[in-house]
C-alpha positions as CSV (number, residue, x, y, z in Angstrom):
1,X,-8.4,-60.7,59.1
2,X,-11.6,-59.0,60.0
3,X,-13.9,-60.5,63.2
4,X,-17.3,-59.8,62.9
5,X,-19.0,-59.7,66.4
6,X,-23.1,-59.8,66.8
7,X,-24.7,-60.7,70.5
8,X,-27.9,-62.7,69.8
9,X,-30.5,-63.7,72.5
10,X,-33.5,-66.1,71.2
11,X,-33.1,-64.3,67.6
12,X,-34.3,-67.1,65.4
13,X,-36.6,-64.6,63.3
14,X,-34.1,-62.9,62.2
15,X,-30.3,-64.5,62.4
16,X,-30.4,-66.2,59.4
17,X,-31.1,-62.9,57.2
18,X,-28.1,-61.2,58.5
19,X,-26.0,-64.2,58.2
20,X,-26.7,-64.6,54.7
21,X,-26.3,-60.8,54.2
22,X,-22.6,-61.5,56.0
23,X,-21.5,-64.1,53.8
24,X,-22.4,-63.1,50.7
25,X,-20.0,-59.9,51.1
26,X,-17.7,-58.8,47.8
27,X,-14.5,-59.8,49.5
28,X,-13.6,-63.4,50.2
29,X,-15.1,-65.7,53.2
30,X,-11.6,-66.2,54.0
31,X,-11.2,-62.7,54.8
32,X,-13.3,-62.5,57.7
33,X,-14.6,-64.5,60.7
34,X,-18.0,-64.4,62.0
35,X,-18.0,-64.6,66.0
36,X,-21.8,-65.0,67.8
37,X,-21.9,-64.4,71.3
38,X,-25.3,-65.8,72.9
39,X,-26.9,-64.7,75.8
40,X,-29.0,-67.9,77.0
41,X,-31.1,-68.2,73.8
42,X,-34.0,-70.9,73.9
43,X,-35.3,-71.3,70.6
44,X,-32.7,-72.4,67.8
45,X,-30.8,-69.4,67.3
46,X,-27.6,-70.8,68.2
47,X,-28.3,-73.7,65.9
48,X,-29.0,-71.5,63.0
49,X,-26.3,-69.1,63.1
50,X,-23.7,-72.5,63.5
51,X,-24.5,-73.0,60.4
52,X,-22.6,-70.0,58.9
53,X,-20.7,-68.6,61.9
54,X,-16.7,-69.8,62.6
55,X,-17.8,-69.4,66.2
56,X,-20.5,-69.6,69.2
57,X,-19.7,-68.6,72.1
58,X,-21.3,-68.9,75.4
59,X,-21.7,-65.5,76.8
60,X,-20.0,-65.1,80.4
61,X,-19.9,-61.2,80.8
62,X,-22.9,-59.5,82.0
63,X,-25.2,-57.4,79.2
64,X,-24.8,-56.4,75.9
65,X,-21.6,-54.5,76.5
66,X,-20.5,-57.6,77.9
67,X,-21.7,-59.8,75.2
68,X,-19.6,-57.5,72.7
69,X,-16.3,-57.2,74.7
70,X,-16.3,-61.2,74.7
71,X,-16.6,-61.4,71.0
72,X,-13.3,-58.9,71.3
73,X,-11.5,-61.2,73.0
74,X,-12.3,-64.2,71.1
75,X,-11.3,-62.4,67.7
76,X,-8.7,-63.2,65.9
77,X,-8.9,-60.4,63.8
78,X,-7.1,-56.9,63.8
79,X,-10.5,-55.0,63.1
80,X,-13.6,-56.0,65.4
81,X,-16.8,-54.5,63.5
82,X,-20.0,-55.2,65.1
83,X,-23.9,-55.5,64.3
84,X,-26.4,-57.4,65.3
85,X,-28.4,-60.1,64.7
86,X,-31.5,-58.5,63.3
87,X,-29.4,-56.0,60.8
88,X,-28.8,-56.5,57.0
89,X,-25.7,-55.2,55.3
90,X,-25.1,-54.6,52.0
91,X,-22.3,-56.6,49.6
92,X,-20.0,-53.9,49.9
93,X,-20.1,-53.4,53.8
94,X,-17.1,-55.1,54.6
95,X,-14.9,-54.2,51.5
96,X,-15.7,-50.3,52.4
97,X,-14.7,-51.0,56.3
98,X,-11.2,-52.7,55.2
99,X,-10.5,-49.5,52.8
100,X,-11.1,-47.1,55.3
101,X,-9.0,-48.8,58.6
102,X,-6.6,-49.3,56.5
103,X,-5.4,-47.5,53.3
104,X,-7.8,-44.4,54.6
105,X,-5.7,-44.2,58.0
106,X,-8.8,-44.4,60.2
107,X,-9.2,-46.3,62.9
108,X,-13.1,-46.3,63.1
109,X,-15.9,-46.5,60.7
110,X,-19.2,-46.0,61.1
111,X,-22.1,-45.0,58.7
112,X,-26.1,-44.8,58.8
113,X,-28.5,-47.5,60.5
114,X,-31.8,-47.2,58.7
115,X,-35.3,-49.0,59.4
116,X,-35.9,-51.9,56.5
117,X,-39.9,-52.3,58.4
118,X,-40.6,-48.5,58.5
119,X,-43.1,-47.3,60.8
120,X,-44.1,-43.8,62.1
121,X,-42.1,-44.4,65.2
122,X,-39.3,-45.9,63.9
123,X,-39.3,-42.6,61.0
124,X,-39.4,-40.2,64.5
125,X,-36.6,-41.8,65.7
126,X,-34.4,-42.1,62.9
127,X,-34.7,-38.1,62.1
128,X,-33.9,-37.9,66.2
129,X,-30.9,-39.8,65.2
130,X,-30.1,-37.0,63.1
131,X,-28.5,-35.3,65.7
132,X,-25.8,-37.4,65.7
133,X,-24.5,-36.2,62.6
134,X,-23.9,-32.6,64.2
135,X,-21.8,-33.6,66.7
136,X,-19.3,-34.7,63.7
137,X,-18.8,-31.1,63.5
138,X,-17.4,-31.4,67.3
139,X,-15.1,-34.1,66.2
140,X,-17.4,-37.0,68.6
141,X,-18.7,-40.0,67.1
142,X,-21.9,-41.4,68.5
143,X,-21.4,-45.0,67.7
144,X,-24.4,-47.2,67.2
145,X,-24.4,-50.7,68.2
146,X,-25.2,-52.4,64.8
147,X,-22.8,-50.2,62.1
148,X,-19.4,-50.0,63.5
149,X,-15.6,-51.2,62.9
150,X,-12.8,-50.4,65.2
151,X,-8.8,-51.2,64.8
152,X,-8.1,-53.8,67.7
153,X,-5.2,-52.1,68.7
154,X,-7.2,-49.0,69.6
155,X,-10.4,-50.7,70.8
156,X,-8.1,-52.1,73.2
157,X,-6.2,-48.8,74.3
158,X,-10.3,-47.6,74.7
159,X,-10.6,-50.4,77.1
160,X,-13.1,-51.6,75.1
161,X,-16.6,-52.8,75.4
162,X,-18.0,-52.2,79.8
163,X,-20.8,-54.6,81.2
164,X,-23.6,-52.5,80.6
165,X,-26.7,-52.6,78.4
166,X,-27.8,-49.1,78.1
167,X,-25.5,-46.5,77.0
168,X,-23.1,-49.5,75.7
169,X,-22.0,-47.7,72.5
170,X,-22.1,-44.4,73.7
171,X,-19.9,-45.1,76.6
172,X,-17.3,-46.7,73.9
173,X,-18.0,-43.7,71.7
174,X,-16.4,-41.3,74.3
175,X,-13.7,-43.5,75.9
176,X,-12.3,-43.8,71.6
177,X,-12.4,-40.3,71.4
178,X,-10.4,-40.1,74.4
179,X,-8.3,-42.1,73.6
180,X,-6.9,-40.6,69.9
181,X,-9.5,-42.4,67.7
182,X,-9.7,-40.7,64.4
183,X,-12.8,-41.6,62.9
184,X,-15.1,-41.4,59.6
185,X,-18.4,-41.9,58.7
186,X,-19.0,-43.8,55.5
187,X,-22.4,-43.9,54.1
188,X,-21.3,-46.6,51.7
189,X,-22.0,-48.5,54.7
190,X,-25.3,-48.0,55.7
191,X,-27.1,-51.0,57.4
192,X,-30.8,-51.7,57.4
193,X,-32.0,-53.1,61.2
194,X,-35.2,-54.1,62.6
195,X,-37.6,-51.5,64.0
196,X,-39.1,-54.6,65.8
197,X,-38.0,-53.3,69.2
198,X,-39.5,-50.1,68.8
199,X,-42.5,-50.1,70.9
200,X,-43.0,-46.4,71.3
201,X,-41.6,-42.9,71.6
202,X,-42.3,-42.0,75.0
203,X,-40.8,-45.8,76.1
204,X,-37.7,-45.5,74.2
205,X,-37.1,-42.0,75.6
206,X,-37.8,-42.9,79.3
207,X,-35.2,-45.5,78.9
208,X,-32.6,-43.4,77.5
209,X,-33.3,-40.2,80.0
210,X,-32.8,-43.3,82.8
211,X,-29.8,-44.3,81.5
212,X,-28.2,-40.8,81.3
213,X,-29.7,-40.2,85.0
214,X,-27.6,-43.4,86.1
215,X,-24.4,-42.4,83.4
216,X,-24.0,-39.0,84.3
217,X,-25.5,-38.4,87.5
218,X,-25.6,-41.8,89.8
219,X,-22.5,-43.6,88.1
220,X,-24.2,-46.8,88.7
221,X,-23.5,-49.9,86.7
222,X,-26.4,-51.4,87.7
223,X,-28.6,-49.0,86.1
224,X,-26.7,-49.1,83.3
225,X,-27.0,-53.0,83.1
226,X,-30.9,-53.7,82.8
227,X,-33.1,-51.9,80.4
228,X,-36.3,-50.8,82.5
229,X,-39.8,-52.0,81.4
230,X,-41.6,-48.5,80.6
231,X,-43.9,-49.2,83.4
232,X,-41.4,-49.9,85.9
233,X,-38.6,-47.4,85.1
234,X,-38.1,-45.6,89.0
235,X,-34.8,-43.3,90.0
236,X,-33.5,-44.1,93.4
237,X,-34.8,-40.7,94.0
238,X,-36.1,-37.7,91.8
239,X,-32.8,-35.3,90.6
240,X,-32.7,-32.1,92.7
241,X,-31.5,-29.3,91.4
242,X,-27.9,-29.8,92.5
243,X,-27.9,-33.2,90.7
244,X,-28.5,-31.7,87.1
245,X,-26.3,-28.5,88.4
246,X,-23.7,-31.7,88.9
247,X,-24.6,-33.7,85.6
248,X,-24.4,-30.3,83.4
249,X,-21.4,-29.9,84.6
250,X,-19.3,-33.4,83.5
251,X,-21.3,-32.9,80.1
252,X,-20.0,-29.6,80.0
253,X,-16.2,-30.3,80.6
254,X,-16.4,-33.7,78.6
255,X,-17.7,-31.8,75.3
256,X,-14.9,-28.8,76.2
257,X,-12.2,-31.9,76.7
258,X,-13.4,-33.2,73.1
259,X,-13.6,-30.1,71.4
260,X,-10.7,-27.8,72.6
261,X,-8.2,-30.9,73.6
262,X,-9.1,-33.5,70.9
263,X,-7.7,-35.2,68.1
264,X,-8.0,-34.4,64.6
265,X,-11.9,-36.1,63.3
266,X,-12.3,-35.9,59.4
């Protein structure tokens, strides 16, 4: 059985899309379960996504980490992949994921997230993304939030999904590498997601240069929890030169500890 897992949150523009897009997949609707996990919504989207979805759930946990990590636990699947509400897969998404965890021997599977409403930011940050793929040559993963699938078993070992919302899948990304994960990206599964949140460069890069001040340097979950409006984003005080000597440092030895001590990545 395959769980699919997708946090929504007022999501009535776009649920319905992806649903569709999940049950029309080339393997059989008895394969796999769908599992929503909403936040609070206030429009209909919990109404809508009933409609197709073998669950709802209530979420309990705190952010989108938390919202994920429920969906975990309600699965009654042995591989958990996730999206989210405003992504589009293609027919073939699931069929690829189940060859891969399975007769490939993987135990994640990940491929390209692409822009379906294509603007210049969202083309900026897409090639940014490209980064990613060079870190495959370091055997690390960077997993994003709407493409991935993951073994239960293993996401479990991982200690799966932490209450955060910033930093969610990257945080998961390194505790599965830690943990043995071997991994492989498939573009046969490329999804197409909303750029609809993308409201500009300098925005989206303050809130990830935040979340890595509070990841690497502050350790606080709290940080981690609440993405900051671009006009409000504030450090608890500005990093001295001993903080980034400090934050260099555990990037430095985590990247050694994945490179020199790691498992095998194809």
């Amino acid at each position: 059985m395959i769980s699919i897992i997708i946090p929504t949150l007022n999501e009535e523009e776009t649920i319905l899309n992806c649903l569709r897009s999940l049950v029309n997949q080339s393997i059989p609707r008895e394969m796999y379960e769908i599992i929503i996990v909403d936040g609070g919504s206030s429009d209909k989207t919990c109404e809508m996504a009933a409609t197709f979805a073998d669950q709802v759930i209530s979420q309990k946990r705190a952010g989108i980490g938390g919202a994920r990590g429920e969906g975990a636990a309600a699965a009654t699947g042995n591989i958990l992949v996730f999206t989210d509400a405003d992504t589009r897969q293609p027919t073939t998404w699931l069929e690829t994921i189940q060859e891969e965890l399975t007769t490939g021997g993987y135990d994640v599977c990940t491929g390209p997230v692409r822009f379906y409403n294509r603007t210049i930011r969202s083309c900026i940050i897409q090639g940014w993304r490209q980064y990613y793929l060079a870190l495959h040559c370091f055997g690390f993963y960077w997993l994003i939030g709407s493409n991935f699938a993951v073994k239960k078993d293993m996401y479990l070992k991982a200690g799966g999904h932490r209450d955060i919302s910033i930093l969610e899948d990257y945080d998961l990304s390194l505790r599965l590498a830690d943990a043995g994960a071997r991994c492989v990206y498939d573009r046969r599964t490329a999804v197409q997601t909303s750029a609809r949140r993308l409201k500009g460069i300098l925005p989206y890069t303050g809130i990830y240069l935040t979340g890595f001040y509070h990841y690497h340097i502050t350790g606080s979950e709290e940080g981690l929890l609440k993405y900051p409006q671009p006009r409000t984003i504030s450090f608890e005080r500005f990093p001295r030169p001993a903080d980034l000597k400090d934050a260099r440092k555990k990037i430095v030895s985590a990247w050694c500890k994945l490179i020199l001590n790691g498992p095998r990545f194809d």
